[in-house]
C-alpha positions as a Python dict, from the first residue, in 0.01 Angstrom:
ca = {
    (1, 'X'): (0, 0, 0),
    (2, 'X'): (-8, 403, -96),
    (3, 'X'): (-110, 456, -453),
    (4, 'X'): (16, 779, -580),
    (5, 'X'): (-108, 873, -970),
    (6, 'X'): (56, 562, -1127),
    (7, 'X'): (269, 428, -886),
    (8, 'X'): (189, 207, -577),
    (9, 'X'): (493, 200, -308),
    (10, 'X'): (474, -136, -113),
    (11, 'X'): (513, -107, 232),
    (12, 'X'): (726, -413, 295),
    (13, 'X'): (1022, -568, 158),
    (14, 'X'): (1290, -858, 259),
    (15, 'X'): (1583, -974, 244),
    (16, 'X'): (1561, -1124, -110),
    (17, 'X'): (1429, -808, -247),
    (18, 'X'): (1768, -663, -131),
    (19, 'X'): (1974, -710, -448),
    (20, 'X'): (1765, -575, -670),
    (21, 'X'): (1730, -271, -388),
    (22, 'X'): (2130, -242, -473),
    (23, 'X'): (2120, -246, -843),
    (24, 'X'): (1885, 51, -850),
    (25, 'X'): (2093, 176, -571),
    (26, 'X'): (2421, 155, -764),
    (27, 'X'): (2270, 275, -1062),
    (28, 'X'): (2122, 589, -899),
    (29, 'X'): (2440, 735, -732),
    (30, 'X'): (2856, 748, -789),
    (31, 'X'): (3058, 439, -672),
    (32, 'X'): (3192, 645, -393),
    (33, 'X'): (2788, 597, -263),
    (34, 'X'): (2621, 331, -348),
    (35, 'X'): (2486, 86, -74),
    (36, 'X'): (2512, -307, -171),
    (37, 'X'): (2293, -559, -65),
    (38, 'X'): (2488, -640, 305),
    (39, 'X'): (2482, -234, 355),
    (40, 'X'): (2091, -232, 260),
    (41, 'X'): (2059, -512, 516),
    (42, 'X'): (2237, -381, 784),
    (43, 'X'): (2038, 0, 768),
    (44, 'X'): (1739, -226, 778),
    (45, 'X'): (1857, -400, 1088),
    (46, 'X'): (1818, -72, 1250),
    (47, 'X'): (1537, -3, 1540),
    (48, 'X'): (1290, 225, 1358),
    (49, 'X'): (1389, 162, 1034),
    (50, 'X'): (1111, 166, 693),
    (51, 'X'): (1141, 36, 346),
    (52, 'X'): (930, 163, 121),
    (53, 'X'): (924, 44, -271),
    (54, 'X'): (794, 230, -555),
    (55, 'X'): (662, -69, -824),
    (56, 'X'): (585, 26, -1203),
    (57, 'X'): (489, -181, -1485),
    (58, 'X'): (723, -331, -1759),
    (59, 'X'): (627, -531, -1999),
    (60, 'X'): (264, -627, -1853),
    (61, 'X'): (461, -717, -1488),
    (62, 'X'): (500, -493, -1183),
    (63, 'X'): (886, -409, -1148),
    (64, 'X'): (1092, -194, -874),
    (65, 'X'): (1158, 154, -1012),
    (66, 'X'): (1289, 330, -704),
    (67, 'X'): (1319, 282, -248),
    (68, 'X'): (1360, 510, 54),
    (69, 'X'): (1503, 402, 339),
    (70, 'X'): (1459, 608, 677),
    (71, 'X'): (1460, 611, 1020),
    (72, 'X'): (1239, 664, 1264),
    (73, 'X'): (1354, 815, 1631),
    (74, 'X'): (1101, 977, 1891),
    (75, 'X'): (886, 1249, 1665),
    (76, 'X'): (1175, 1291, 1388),
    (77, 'X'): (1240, 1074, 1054),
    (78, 'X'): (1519, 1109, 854),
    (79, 'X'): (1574, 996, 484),
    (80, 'X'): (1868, 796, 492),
    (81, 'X'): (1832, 723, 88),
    (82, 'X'): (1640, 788, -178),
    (83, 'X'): (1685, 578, -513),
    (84, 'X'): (1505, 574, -814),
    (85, 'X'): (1604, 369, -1163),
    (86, 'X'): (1775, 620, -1416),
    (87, 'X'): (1546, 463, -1669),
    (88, 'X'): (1239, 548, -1447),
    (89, 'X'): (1323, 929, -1360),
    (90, 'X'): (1076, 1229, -1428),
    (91, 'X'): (770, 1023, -1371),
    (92, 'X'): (683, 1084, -1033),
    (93, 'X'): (864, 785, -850),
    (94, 'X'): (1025, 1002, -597),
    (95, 'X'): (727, 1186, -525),
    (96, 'X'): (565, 902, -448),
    (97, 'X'): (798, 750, -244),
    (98, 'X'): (789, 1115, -65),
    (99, 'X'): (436, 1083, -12),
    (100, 'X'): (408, 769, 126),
    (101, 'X'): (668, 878, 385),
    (102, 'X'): (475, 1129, 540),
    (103, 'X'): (212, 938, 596),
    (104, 'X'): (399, 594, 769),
    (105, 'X'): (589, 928, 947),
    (106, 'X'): (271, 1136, 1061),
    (107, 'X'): (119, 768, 1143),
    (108, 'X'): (395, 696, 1396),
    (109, 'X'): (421, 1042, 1548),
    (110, 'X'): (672, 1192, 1339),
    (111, 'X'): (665, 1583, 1306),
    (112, 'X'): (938, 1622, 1113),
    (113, 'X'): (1141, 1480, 832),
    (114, 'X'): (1547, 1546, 760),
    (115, 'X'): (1787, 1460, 479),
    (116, 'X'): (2139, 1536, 389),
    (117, 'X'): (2147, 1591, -23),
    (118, 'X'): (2454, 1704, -240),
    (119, 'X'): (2472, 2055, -288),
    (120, 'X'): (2551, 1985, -635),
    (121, 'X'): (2270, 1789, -687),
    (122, 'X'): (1999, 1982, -843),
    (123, 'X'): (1717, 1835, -962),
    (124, 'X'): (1692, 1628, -615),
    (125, 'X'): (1688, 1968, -425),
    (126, 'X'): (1442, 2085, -635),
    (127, 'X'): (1281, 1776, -568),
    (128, 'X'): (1267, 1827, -182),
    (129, 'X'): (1195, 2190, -200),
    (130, 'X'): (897, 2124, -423),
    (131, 'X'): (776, 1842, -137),
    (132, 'X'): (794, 2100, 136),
    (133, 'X'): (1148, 2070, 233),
    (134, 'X'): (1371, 2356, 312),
    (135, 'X'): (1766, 2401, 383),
    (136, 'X'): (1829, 2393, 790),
    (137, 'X'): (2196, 2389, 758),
    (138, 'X'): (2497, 2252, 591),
    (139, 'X'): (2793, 1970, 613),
    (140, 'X'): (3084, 2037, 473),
    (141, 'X'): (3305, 1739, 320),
    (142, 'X'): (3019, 1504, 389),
    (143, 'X'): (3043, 1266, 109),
    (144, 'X'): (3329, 1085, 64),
    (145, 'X'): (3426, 1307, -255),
    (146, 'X'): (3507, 1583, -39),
    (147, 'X'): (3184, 1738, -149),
    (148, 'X'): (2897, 1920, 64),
    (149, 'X'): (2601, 1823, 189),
    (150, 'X'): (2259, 2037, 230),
    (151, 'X'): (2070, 1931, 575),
    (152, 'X'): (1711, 1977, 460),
    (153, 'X'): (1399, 1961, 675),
    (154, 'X'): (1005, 1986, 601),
    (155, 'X'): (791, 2018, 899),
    (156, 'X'): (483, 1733, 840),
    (157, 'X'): (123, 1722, 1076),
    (158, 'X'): (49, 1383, 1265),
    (159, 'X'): (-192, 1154, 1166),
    (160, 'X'): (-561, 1197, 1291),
    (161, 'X'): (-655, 860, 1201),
}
């Protein structure tokens, strides 16, 4: 596990943790983009695929607040979602989950991390660019919405260890 200030994201999950994954999942983004728990399953069928969960406590008992999913292919990663509980936002869940990426990523060679994010999303590009990331290019009509997408990249060093 990776503990961050308050946080600890666990570094495995399975297939019963999946509907709970989707909950957060469908909670955290439109009906036009929310993953269930067969999508969730099939992304982590994928070669090169990581799970990472972001616990907090409720009520005296560890609970999942937030996931990234993302891929892992020769020396790049890419975020293929990020998730975290409307009720747990602004307390450092996605940073964490961030964090913890970089180092499973520099750990297996990875030099470099991509995402695609909503241009109209704000306060998750000013998420990324305050974890590094910066705007490599752009998709237009990428969501199914009709709406655009920023291609984001941060540049990350290998592990030493």
């Amino acid at each position: 596990m990776v503990e961050g200030d308050r946080h600890v994201v666990a570094l495995s999950a399975d297939a019963a943790d999946l509907p709970v994954l989707a909950r957060i999942h469908a909670a955290a983004f439109s009906a036009d983009q929310q993953w269930n728990a067969q999508a969730l399953r099939t992304v982590m069928g994928m070669p090169g695929t990581w799970l990472g969960v972001v616990m907090t406590v409720v009520d005296g008992a560890q609970v999942p607040a937030g996931f990234l999913m993302a891929r892992h292919v020769v020396d790049e990663a890419e975020i293929l979602t990020l998730a975290v509980d409307p009720a747990f936002r602004r307390r450092g869940m996605a940073r964490a989950l961030l964090a913890w990426l970089r180092h499973v990523a520099a750990g297996h060679g990875a030099a470099r991390l991509f995402l695609e994010v909503g241009t109209h999303n704000a306060a998750a590009i000013a998420l990324y660019q305050g974890a590094g990331f910066f705007t490599v290019g752009q998709r237009r009509r990428y969501y199914p919405d009709g709406s655009d997408a920023l291609v984001m990249g941060c540049d990350i060093a290998p592990s030493t260890a």
